[in-house]
Structure formats: structure tokens, C-alpha cells
DRENTOR-860088 format. One record per atom (N, C-alpha, C, O, CB): residue number from 1; chain; x, y, z. Coordinates in nm, 2 decimals, m for minus. Glycine has a CB too. Layout:
node torlum->NUM figu->A x->X y->Y z->Z
...
This chain:
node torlum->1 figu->A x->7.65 y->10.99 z->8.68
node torlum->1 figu->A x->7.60 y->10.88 z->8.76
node torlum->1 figu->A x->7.50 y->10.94 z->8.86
node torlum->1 figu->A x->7.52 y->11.04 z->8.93
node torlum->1 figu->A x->7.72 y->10.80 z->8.83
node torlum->2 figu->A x->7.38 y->10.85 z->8.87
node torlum->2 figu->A x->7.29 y->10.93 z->8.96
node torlum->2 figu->A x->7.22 y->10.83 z->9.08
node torlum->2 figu->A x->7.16 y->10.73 z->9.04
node torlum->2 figu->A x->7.18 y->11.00 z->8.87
node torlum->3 figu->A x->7.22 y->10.86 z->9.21
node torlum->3 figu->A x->7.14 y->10.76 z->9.29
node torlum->3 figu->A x->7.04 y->10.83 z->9.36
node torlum->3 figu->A x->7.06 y->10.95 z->9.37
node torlum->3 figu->A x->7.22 y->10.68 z->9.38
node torlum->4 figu->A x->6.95 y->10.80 z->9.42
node torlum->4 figu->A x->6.85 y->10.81 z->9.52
node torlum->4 figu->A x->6.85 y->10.79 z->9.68
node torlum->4 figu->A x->6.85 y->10.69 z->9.76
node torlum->4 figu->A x->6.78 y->10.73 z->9.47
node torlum->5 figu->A x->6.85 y->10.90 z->9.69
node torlum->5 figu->A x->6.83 y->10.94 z->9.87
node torlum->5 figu->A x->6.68 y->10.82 z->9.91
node torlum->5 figu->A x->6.58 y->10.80 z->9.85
node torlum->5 figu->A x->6.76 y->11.18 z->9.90
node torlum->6 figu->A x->6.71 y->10.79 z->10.00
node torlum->6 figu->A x->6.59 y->10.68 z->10.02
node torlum->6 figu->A x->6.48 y->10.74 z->10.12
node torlum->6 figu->A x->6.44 y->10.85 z->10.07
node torlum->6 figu->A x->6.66 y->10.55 z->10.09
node torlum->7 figu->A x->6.42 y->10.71 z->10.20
node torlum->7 figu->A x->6.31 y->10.76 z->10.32
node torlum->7 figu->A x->6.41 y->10.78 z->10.44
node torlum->7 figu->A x->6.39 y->10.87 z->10.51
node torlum->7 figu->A x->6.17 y->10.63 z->10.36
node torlum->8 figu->A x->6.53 y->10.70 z->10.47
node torlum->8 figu->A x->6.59 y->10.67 z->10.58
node torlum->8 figu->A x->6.72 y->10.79 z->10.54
node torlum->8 figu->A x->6.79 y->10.81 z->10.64
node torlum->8 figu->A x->6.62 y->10.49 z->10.61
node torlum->9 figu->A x->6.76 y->10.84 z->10.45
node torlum->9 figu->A x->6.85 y->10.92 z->10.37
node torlum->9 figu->A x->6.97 y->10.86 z->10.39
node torlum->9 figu->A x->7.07 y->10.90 z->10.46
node torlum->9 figu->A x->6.86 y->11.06 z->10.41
node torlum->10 figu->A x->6.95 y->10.72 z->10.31
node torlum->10 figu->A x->7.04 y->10.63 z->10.27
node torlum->10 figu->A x->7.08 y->10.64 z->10.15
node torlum->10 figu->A x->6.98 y->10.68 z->10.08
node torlum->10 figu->A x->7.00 y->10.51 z->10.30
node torlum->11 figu->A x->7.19 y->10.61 z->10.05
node torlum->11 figu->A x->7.22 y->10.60 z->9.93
node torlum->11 figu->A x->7.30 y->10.50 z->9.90
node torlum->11 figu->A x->7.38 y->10.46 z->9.99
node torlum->11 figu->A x->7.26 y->10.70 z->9.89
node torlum->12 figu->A x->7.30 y->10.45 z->9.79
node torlum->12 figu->A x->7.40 y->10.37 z->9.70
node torlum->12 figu->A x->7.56 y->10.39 z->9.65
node torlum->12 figu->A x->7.56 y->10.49 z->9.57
node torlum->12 figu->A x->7.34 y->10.36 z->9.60
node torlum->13 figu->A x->7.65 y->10.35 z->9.65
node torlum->13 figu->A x->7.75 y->10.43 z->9.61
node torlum->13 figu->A x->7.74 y->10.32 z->9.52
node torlum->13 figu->A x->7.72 y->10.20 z->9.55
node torlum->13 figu->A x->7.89 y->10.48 z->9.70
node torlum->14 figu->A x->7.75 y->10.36 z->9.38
node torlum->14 figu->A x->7.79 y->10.29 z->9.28
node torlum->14 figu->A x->7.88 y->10.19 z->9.26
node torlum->14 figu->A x->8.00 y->10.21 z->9.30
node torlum->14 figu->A x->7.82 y->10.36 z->9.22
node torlum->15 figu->A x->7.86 y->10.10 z->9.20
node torlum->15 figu->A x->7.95 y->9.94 z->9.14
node torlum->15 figu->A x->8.06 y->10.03 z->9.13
node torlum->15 figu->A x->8.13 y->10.06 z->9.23
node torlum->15 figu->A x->7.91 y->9.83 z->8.98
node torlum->16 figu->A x->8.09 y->10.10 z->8.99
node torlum->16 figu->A x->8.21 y->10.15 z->8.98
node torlum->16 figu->A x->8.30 y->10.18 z->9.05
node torlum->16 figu->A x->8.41 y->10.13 z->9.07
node torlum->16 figu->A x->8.20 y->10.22 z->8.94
node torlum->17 figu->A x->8.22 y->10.31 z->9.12
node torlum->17 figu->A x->8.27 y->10.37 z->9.23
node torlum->17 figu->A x->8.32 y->10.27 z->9.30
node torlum->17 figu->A x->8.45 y->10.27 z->9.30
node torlum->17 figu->A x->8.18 y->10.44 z->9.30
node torlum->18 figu->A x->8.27 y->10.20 z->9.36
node torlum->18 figu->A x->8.32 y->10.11 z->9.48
node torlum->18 figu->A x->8.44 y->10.02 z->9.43
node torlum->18 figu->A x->8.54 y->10.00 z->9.50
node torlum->18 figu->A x->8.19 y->10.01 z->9.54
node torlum->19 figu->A x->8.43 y->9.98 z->9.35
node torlum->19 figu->A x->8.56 y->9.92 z->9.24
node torlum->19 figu->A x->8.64 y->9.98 z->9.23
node torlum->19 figu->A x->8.75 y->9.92 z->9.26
node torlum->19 figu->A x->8.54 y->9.89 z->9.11
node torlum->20 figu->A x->8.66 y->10.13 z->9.18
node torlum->20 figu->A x->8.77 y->10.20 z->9.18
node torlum->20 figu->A x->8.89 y->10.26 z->9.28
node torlum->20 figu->A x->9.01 y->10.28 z->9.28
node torlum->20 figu->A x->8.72 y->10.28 z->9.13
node torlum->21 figu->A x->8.76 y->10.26 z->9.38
node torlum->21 figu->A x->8.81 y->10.29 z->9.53
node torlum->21 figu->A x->8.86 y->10.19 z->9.61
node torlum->21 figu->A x->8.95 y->10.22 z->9.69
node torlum->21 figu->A x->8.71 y->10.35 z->9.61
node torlum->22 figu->A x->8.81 y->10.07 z->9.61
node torlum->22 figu->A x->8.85 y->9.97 z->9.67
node torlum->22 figu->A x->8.80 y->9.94 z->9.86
node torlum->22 figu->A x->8.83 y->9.90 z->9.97
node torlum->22 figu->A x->9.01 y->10.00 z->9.64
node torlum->23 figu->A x->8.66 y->10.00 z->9.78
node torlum->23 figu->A x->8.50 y->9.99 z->9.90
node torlum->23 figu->A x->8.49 y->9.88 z->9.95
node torlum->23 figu->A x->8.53 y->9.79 z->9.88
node torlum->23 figu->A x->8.33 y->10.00 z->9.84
node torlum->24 figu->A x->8.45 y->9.87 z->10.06
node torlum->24 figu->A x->8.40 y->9.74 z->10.15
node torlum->24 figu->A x->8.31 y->9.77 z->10.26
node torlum->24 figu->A x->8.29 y->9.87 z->10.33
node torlum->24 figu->A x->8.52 y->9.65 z->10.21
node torlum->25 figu->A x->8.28 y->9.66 z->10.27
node torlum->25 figu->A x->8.20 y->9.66 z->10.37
node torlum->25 figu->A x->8.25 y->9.71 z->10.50
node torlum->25 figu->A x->8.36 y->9.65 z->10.52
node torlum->25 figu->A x->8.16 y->9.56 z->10.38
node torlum->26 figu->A x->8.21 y->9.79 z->10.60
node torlum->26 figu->A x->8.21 y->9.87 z->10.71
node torlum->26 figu->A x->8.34 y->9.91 z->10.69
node torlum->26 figu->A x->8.43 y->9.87 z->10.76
node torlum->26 figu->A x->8.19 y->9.80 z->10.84
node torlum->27 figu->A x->8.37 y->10.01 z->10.59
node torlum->27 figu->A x->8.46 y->10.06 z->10.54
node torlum->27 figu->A x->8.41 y->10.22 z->10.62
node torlum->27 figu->A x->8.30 y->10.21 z->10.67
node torlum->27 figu->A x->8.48 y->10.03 z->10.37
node torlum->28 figu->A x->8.45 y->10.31 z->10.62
node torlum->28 figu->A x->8.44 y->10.44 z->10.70
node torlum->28 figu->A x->8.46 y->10.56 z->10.57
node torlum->28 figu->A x->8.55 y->10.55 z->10.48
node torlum->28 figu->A x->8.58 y->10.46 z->10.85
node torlum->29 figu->A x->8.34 y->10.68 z->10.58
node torlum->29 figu->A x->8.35 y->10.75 z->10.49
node torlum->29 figu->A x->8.35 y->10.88 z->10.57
node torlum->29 figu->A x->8.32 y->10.87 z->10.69
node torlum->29 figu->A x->8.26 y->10.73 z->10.39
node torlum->30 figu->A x->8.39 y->11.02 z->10.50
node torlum->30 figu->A x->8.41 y->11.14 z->10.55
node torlum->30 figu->A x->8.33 y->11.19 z->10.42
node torlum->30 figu->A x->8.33 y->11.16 z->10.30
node torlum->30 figu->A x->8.56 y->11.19 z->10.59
node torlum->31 figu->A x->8.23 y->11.28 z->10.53
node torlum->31 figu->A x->8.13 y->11.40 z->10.47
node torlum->31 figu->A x->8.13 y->11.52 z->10.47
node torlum->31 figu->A x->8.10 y->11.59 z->10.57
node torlum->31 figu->A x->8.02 y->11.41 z->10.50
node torlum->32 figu->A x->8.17 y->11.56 z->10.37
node torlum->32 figu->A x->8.20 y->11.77 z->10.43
node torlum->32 figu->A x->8.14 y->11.83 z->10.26
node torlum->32 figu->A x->8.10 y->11.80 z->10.15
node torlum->32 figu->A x->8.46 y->11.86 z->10.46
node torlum->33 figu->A x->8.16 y->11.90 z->10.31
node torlum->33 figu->A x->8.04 y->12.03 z->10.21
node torlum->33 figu->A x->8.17 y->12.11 z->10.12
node torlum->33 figu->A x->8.26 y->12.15 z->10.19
node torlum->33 figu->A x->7.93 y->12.21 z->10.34
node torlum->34 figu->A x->8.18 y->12.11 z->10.05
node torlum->34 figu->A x->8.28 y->12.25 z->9.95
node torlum->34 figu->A x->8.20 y->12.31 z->9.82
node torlum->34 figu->A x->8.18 y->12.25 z->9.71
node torlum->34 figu->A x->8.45 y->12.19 z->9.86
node torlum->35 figu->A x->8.18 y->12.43 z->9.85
node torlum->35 figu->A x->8.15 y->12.54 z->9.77
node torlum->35 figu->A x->8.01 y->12.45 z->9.72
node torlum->35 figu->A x->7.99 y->12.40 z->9.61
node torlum->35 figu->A x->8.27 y->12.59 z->9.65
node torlum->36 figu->A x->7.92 y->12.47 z->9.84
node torlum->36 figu->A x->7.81 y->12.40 z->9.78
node torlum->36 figu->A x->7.75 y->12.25 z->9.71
node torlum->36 figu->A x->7.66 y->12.21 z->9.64
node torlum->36 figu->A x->7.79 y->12.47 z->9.71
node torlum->37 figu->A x->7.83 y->12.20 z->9.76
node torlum->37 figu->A x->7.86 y->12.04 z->9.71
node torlum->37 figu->A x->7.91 y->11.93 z->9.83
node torlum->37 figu->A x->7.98 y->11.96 z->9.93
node torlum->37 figu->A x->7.99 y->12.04 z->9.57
node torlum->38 figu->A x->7.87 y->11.79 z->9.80
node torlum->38 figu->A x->7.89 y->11.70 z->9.91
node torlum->38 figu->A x->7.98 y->11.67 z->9.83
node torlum->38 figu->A x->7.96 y->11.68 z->9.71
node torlum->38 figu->A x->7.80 y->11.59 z->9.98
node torlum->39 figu->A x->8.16 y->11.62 z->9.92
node torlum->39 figu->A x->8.23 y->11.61 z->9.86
node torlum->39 figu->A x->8.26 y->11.43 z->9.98
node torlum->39 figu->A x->8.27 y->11.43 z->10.11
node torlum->39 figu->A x->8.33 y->11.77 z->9.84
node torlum->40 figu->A x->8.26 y->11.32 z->9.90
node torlum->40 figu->A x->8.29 y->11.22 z->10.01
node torlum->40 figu->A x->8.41 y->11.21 z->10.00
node torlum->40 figu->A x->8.46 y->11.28 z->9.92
node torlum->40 figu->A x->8.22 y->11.09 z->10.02
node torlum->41 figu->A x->8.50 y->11.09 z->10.09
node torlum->41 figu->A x->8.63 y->11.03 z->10.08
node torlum->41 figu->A x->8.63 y->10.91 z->10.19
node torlum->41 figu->A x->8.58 y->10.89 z->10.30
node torlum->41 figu->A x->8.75 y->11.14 z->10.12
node torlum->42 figu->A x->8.70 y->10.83 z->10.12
node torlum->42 figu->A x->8.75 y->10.73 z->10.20
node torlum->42 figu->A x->8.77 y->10.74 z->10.32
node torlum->42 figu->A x->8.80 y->10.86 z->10.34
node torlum->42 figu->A x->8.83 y->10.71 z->10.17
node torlum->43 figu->A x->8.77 y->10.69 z->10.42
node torlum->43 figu->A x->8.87 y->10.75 z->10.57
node torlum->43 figu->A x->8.90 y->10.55 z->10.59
node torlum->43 figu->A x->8.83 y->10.47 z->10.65
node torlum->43 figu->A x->8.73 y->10.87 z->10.77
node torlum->44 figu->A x->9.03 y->10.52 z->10.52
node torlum->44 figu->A x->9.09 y->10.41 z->10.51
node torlum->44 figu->A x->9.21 y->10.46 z->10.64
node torlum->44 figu->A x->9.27 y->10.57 z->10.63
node torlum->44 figu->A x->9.14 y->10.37 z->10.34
node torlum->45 figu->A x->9.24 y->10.37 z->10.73
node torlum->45 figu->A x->9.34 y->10.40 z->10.83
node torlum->45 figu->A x->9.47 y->10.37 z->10.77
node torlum->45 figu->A x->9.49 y->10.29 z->10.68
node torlum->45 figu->A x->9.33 y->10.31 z->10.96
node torlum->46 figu->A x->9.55 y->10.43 z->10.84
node torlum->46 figu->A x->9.66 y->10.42 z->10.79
node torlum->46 figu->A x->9.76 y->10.31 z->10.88
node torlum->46 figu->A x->9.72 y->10.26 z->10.99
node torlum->46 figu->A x->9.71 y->10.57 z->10.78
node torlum->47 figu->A x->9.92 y->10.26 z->10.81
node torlum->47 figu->A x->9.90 y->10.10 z->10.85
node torlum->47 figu->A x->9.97 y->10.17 z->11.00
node torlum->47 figu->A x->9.96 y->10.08 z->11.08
node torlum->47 figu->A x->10.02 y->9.93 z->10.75
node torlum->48 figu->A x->10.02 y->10.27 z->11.05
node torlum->48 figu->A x->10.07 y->10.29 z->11.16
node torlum->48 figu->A x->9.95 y->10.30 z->11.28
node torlum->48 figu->A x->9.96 y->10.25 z->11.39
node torlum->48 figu->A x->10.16 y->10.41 z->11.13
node torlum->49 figu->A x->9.82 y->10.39 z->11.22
node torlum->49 figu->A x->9.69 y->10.41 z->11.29
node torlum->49 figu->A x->9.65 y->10.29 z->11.36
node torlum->49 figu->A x->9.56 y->10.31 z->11.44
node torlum->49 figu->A x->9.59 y->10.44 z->11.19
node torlum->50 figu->A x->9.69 y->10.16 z->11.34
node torlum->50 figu->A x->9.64 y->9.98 z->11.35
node torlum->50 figu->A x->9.72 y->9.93 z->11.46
node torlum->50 figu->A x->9.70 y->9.82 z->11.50
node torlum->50 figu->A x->9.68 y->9.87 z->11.20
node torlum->51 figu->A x->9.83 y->10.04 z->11.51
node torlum->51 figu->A x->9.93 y->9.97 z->11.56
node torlum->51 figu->A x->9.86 y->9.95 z->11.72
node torlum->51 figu->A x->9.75 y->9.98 z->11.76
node torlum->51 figu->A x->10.09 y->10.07 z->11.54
node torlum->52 figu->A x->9.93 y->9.91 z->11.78
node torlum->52 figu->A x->9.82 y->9.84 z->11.94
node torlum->52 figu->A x->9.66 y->9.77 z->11.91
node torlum->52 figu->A x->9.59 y->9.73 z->11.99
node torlum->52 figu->A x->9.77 y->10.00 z->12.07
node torlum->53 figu->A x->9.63 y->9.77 z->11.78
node torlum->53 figu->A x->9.50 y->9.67 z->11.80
node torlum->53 figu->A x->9.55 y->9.53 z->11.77
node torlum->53 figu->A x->9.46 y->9.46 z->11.75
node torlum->53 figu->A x->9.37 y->9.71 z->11.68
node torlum->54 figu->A x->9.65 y->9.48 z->11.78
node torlum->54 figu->A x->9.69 y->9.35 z->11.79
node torlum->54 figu->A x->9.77 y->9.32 z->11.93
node torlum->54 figu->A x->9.86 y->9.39 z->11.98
node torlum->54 figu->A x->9.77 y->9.33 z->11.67
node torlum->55 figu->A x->9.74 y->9.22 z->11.97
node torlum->55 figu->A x->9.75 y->9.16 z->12.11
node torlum->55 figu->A x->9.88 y->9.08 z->12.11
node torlum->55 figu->A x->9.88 y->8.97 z->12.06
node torlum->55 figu->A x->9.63 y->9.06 z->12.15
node torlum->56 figu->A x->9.96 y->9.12 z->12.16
node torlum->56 figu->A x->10.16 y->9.04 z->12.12
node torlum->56 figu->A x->10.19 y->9.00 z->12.29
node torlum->56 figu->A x->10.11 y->9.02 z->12.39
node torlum->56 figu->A x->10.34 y->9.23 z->12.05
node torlum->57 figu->A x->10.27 y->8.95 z->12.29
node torlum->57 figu->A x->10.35 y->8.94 z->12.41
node torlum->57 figu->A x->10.32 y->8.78 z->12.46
node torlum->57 figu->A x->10.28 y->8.70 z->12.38
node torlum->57 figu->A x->10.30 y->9.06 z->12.54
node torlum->58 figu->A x->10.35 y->8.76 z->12.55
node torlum->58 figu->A x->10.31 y->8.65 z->12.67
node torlum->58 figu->A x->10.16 y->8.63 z->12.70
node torlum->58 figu->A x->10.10 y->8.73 z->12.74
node torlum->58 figu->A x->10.38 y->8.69 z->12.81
node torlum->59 figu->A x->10.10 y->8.54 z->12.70
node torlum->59 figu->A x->9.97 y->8.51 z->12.77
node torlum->59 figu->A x->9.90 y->8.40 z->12.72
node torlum->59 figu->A x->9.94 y->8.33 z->12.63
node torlum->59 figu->A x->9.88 y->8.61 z->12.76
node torlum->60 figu->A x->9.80 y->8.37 z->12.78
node torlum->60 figu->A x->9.75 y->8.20 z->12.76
node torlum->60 figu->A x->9.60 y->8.21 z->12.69
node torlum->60 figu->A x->9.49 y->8.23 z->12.74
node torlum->60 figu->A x->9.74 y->8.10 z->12.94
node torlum->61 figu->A x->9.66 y->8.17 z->12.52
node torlum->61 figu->A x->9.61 y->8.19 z->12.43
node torlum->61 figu->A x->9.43 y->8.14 z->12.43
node torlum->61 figu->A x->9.33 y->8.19 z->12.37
node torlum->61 figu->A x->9.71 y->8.13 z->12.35
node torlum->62 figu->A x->9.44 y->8.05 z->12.50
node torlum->62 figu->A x->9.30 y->7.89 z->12.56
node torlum->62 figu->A x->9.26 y->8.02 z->12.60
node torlum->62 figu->A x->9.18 y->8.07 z->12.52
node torlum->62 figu->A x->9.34 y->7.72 z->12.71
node torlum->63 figu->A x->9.27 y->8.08 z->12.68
node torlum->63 figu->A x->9.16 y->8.21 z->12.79
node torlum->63 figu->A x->9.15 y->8.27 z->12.71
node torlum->63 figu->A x->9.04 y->8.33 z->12.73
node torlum->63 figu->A x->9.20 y->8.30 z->12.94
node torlum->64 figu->A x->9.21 y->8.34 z->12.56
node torlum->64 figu->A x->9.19 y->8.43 z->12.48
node torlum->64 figu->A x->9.08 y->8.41 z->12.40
node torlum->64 figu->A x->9.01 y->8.50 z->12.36
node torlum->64 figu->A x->9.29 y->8.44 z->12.42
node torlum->65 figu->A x->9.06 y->8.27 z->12.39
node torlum->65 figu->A x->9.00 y->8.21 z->12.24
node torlum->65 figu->A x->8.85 y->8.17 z->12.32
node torlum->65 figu->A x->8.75 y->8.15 z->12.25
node torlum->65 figu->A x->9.11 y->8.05 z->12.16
node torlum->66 figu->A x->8.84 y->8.16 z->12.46
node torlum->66 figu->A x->8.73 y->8.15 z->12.55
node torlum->66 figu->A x->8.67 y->8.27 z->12.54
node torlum->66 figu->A x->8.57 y->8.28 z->12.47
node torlum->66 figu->A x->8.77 y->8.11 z->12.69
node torlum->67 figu->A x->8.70 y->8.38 z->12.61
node torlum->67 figu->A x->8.72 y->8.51 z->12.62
node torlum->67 figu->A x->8.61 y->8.60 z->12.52
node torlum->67 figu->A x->8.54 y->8.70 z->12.53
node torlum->67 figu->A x->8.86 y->8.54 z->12.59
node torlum->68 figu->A x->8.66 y->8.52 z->12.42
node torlum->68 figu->A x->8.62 y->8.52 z->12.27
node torlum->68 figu->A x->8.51 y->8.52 z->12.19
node torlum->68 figu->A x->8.46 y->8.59 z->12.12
node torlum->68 figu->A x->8.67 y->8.44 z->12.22
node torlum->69 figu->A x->8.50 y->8.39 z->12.24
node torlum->69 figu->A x->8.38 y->8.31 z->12.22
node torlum->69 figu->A x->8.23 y->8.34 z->12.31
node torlum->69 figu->A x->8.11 y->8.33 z->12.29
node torlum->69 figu->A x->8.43 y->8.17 z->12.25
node torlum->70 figu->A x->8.33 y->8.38 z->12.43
node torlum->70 figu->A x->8.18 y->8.46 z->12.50
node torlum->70 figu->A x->8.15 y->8.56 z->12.47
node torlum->70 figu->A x->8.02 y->8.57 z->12.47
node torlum->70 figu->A x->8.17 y->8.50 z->12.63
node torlum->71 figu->A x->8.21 y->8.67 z->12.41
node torlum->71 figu->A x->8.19 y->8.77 z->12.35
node torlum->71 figu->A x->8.09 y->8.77 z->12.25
node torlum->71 figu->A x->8.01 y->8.86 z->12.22
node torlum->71 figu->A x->8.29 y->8.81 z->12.32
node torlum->72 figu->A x->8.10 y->8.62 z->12.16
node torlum->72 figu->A x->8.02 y->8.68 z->12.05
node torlum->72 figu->A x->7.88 y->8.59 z->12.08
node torlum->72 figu->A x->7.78 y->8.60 z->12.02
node torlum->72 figu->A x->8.10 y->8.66 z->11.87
node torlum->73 figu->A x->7.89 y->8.50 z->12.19
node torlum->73 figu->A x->7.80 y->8.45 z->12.25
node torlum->73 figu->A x->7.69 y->8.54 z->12.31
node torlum->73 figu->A x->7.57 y->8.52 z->12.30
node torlum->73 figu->A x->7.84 y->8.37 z->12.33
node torlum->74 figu->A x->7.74 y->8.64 z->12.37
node torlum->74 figu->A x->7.70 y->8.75 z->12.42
node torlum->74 figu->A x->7.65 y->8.84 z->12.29
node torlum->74 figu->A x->7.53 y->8.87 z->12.29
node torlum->74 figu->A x->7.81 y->8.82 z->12.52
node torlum->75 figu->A x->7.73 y->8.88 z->12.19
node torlum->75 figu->A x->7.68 y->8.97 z->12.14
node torlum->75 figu->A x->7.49 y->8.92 z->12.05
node torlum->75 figu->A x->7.39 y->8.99 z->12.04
node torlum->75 figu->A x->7.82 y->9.02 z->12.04
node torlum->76 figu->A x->7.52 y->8.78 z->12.01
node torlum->76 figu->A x->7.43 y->8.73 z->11.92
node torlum->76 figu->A x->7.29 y->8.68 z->12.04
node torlum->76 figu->A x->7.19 y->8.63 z->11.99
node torlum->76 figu->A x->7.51 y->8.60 z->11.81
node torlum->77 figu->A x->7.30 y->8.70 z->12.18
node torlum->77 figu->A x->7.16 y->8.67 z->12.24
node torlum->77 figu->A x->7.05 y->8.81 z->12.24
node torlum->77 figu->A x->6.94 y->8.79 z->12.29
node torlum->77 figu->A x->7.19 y->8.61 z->12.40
């Protein structure tokens, strides 16, 4: 299988590839070199790695979902 380095030294990872691996979008990859060769991998988190990015406990969900909404109001001006 062969792809093309682009002007911006961007590449394609292959249908396959991406099928086999179970690729997605803003998925995270690791680049290192062995014995003269680019060797990639996945860098998929692991389910313990996730733990505190979810918001538990007590609190008033209305200000959350506000909170929220400005955020992406903000992000998209």
C-alpha cells in the first residue's frame, strides 16, 4: 500500500487500514522511528485514562447546559 506526502506533509491512512484499526476521526496517533522506518500506532485511551472527564455529583444541570451553549457560541464567532 502506498500514499503521498502532500505540500503541507499530510498523508492518507488507508480505507483498510482505518477499518482494521478501528480509526476515527480526531482519533490520536504516535510517531517514532525504528531501525530506520516510521513505525505509527494508535494512542486510543484507556477506559480508566477517561476517568474525571465526566461531571457526577450534585449541581444544577440548567447552568450546565447554559454554560454550554455559551461555549460553543463563543467558540463558532
Amino acid at each position: 500500500m502506498h500514499t503521498v506526502i502532500t505540500s503541507k506533509f499530510q498523508t492518507t491512512i488507508p480505507k483498510r487500514i482505518r477499518e482494521k484499526l478501528h480509526l476515527s476521526i480526531h482519533d490520536k496517533l504516535d510517531w517514532r522511528i525504528e531501525d530506520g522506518k516510521i513505525v505509527v500506532t494508535p494512542n486510543k485511551p484507556r477506559f480508566l485514562d477517561l476517568r474525571g472527564s465526566i461531571k457526577i455529583g450534585a449541581g444544577d444541570i440548567a447552568e450546565d447546559i447554559l454554560a454550554a451553549r455559551e461555549q460553543r457560541l463563543h467558540k463558532f464567532k
